[in-house]
C-alpha positions as CSV (number, residue, x, y, z in Angstrom):
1,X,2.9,-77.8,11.4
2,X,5.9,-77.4,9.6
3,X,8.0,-74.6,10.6
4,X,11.7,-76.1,9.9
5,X,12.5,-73.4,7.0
6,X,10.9,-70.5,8.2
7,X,12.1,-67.3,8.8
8,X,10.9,-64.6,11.3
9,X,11.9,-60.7,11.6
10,X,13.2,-60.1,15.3
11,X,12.9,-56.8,16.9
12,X,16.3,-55.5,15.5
13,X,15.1,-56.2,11.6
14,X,17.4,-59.4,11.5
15,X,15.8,-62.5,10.0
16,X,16.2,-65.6,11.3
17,X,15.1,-69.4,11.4
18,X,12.0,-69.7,13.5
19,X,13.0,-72.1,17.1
20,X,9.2,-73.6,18.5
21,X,11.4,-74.4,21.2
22,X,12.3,-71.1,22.1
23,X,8.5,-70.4,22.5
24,X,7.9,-73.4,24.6
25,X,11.5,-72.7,27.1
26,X,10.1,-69.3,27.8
27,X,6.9,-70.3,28.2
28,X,8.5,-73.1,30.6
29,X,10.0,-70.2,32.6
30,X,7.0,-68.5,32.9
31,X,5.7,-71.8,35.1
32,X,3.7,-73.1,32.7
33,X,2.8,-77.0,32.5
34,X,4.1,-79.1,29.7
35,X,-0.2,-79.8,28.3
36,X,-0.6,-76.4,28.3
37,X,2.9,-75.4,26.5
38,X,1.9,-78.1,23.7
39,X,-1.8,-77.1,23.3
40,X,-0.5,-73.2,22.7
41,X,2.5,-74.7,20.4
42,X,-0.2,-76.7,18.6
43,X,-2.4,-73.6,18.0
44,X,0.7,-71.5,17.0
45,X,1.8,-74.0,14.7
46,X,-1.0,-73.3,13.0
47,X,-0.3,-69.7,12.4
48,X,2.6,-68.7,11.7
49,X,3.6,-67.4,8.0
50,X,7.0,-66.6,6.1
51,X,8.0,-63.1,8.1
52,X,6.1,-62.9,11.0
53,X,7.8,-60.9,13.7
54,X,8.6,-62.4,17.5
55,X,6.7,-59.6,18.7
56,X,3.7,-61.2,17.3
57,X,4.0,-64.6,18.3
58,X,5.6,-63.9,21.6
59,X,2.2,-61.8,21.7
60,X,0.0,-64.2,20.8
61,X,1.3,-67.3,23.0
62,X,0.8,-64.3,25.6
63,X,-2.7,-64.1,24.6
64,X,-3.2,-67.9,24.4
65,X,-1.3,-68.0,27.7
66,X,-3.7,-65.6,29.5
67,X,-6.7,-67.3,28.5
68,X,-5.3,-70.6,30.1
69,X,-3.9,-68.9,33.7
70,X,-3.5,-65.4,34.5
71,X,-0.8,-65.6,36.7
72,X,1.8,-67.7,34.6
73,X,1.1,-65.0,31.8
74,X,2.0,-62.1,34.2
75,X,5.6,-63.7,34.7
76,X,5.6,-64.2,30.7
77,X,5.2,-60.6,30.1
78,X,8.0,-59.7,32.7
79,X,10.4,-58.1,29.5
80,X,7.0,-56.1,27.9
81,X,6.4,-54.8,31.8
82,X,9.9,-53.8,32.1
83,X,9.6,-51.5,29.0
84,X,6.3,-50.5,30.4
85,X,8.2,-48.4,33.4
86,X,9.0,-46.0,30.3
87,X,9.2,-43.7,28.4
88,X,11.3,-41.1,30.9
89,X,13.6,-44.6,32.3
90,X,13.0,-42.9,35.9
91,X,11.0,-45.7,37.0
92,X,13.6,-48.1,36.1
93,X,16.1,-46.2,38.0
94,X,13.6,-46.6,41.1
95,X,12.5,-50.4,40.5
96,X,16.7,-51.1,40.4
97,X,17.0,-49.3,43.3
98,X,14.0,-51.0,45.0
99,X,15.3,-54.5,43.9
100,X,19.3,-53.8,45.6
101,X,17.2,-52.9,48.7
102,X,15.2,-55.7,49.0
103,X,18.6,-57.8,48.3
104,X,20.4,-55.6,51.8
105,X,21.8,-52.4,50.5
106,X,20.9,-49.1,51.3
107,X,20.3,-47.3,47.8
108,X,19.8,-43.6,46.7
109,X,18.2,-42.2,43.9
110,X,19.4,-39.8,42.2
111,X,21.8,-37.8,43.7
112,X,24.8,-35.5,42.7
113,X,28.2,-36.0,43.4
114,X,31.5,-34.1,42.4
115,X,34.0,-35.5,40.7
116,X,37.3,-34.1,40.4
117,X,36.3,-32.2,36.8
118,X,32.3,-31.4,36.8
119,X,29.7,-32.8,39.0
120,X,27.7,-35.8,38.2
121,X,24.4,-37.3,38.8
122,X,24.3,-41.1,39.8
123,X,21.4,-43.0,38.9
124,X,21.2,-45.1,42.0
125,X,24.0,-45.2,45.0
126,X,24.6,-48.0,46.9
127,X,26.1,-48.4,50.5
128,X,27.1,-51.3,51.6
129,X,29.1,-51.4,55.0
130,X,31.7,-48.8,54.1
131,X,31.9,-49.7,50.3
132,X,29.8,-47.5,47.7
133,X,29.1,-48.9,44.3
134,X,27.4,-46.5,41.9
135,X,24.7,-47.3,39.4
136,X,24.3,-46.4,35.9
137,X,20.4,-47.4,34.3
138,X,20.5,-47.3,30.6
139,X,16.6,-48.0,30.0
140,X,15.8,-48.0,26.5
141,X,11.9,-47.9,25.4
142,X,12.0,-50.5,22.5
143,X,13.7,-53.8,21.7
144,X,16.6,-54.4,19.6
145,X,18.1,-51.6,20.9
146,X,21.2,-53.4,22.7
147,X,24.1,-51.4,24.7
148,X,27.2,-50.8,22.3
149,X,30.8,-49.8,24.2
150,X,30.2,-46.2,24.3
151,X,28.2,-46.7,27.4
152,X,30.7,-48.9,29.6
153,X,33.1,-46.2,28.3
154,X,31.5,-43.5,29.0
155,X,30.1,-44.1,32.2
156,X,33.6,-45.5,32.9
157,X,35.0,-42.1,32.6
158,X,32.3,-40.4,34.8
159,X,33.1,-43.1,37.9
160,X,37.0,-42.2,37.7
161,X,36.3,-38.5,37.9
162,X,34.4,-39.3,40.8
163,X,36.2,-41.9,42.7
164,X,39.3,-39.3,41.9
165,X,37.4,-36.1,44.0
166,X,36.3,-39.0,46.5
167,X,37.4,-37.8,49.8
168,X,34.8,-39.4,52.3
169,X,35.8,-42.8,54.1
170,X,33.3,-44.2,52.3
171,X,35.6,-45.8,49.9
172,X,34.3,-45.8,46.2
173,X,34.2,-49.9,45.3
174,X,32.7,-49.9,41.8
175,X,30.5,-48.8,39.2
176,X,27.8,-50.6,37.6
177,X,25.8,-50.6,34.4
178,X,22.1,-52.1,34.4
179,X,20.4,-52.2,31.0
180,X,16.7,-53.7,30.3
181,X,18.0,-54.6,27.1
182,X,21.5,-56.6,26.1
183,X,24.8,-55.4,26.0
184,X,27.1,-56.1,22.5
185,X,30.5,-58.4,23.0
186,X,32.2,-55.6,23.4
187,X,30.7,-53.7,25.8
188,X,30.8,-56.8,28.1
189,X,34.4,-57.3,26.9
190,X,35.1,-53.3,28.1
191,X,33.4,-54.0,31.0
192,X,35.3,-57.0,32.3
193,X,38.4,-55.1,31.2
194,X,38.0,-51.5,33.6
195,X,36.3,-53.7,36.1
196,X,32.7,-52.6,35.5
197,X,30.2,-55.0,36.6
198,X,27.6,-55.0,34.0
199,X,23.8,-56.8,34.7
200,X,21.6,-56.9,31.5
201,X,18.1,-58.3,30.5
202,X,19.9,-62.1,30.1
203,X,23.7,-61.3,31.4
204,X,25.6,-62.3,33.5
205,X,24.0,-65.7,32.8
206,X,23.6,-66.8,36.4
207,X,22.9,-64.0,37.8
208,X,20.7,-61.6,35.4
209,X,17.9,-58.9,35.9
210,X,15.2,-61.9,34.7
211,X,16.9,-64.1,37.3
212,X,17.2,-61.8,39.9
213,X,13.8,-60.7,39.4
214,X,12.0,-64.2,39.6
215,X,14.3,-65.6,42.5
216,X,13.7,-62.4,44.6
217,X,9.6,-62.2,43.6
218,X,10.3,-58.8,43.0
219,X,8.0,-57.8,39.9
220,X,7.1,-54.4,38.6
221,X,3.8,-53.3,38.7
222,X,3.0,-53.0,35.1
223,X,3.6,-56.8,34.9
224,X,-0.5,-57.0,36.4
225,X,-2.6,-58.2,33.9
226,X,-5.5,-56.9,35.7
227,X,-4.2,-52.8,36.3
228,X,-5.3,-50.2,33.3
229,X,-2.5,-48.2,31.7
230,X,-4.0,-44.9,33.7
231,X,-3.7,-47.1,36.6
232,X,-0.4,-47.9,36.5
233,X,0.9,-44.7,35.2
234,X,-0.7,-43.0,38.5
235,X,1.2,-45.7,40.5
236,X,4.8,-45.0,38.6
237,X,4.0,-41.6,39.3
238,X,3.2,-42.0,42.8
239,X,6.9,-43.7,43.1
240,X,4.8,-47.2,44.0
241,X,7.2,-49.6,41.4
242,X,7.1,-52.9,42.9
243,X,3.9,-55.4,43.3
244,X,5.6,-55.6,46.8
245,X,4.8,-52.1,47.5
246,X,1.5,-51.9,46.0
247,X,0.5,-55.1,48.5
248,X,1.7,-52.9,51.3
249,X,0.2,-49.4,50.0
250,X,-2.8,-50.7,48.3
251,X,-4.7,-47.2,50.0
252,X,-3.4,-46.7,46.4
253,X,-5.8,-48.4,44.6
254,X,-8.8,-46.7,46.8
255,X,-7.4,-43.5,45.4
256,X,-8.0,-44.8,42.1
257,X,-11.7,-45.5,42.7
258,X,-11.1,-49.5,42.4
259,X,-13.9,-51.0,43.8
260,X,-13.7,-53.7,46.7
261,X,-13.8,-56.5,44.5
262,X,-11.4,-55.7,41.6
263,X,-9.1,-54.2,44.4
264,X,-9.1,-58.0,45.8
265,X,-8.3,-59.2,42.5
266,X,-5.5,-56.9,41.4
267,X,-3.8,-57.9,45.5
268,X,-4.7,-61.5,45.1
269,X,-2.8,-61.6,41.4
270,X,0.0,-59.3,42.5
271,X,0.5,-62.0,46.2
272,X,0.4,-65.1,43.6
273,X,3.3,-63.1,42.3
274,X,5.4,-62.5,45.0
275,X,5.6,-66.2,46.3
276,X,8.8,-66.3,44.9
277,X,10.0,-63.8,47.2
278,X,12.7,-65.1,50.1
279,X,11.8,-61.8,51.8
């Protein structure tokens, strides 16, 4: 088990030395117990090789993971569920949406608005009292694929020519930018700079989408490990994002065909889930 000097690809192509304890903190975050963390370790240790990529040993403590407890392994996959809302990012839009409501705004999807150029269509609007922040989603499909400063920038532009036409006494407060992925230094320097506030995979560090998502018990639904790919395509489509809503709607799953015991299963899992939930 000696991994002190070897390298693994990450999901951008960069090579870098191999951290076991990067493996066992996330595991750790996923709820796992420290005999279980060191049995998987143990087992990795075993088989990893010059090269391998993250995505395969991420994938494989998964594996290892799920054997063990099913539930701590849905939390694990969180990031893979959140790229699972793809490919069209609509569903992202939604499960943002979903998660500001939950947290006490009022949030629309979707909608146009003139600015004092063209017209533009927000992502997600959020009222709050009398303040209206407008959200930007930037989902991207695959890792590595971080947000440079062309998106702060541009997305910049498009609140000013808004908040410029804004004649409503709903005053315009501020824009936002969510990515599932991680935004460079200098988007995050922009950012601070025009007064964006900007909410990535991991940023800001007290306060991210990861940490939102645990602390609220707000998980997507493609984070099950027990739905089909059909079946939770059917629910995206239906507009059913959140393991929240699918425990409330779960005539859902009789549309499906699900029978009576897997049906208990999938709610059981998806309830386990949402005990983190302070709603």
């Amino acid at each position: 088990m000696q991994f002190k000097n070897l390298h693994i690809i990450k999901a951008s192509g960069e090579k870098v030395l191999f951290s076991m304890d990067k493996v066992a903190s996330s595991l750790r975050r996923a709820g796992a117990n420290e005999a279980v963390i060191q049995e998987i370790i143990q087992i990795l240790g075993d088989e990893l090789y010059e090269g391998i990529s993250t995505k395969q040993i991420y994938n494989r403590a998964f594996n290892l993971l799920k054997k063990k407890h099913g539930l701590v392994a849905s939390k694990y996959k969180l990031k893979k569920a959140i790229y699972e809302l793809g490919p069209t990012g609509f569903p992202f839009e939604r499960f943002i949406a979903a998660l500001l409501k939950y947290s006490g705004y009022h949030t629309k999807v979707g909608k146009i608005l003139q600015g004092k150029c063209v017209k533009h269509e927000v992502d997600v609007v959020v009222l709050k009292d009398t303040e209206q922040f407008l959200v930007e989603c930037k989902f991207h499909g695959e890792q590595g694929r971080n947000c440079d400063v062309k998106i702060p920038l541009y997305i910049d532009a498009r609140f000013k020519d808004i908040a410029n036409f804004n004649q409503t006494k709903i005053q315009f407060k501020k824009g936002w930018v969510v990515t599932n992925t991680r935004f460079t230094a200098d988007a995050i320097a922009y950012g601070k700079c025009v007064n964006l506030y900007l909410l990535s995979w991991d940023y800001p560090a007290n306060n991210s989408l990861k940490q939102r998502i645990d602390t609220a018990g707000l998980y997507p639904i493609t984070v099950s490990t027990l739905l089909t790919n059909r079946e939770k395509q059917f629910l995206l489509s239906r507009d059913v994002v959140l393991c929240k809503e699918l425990i409330n709607d779960n005539f859902y799953l009789d549309h499906l065909g699900v029978s009576a015991v897997r049906k208990e299963k999938i709610l059981k899992e998806m309830n386990m889930l949402c005990i983190g939930s302070h709603h």
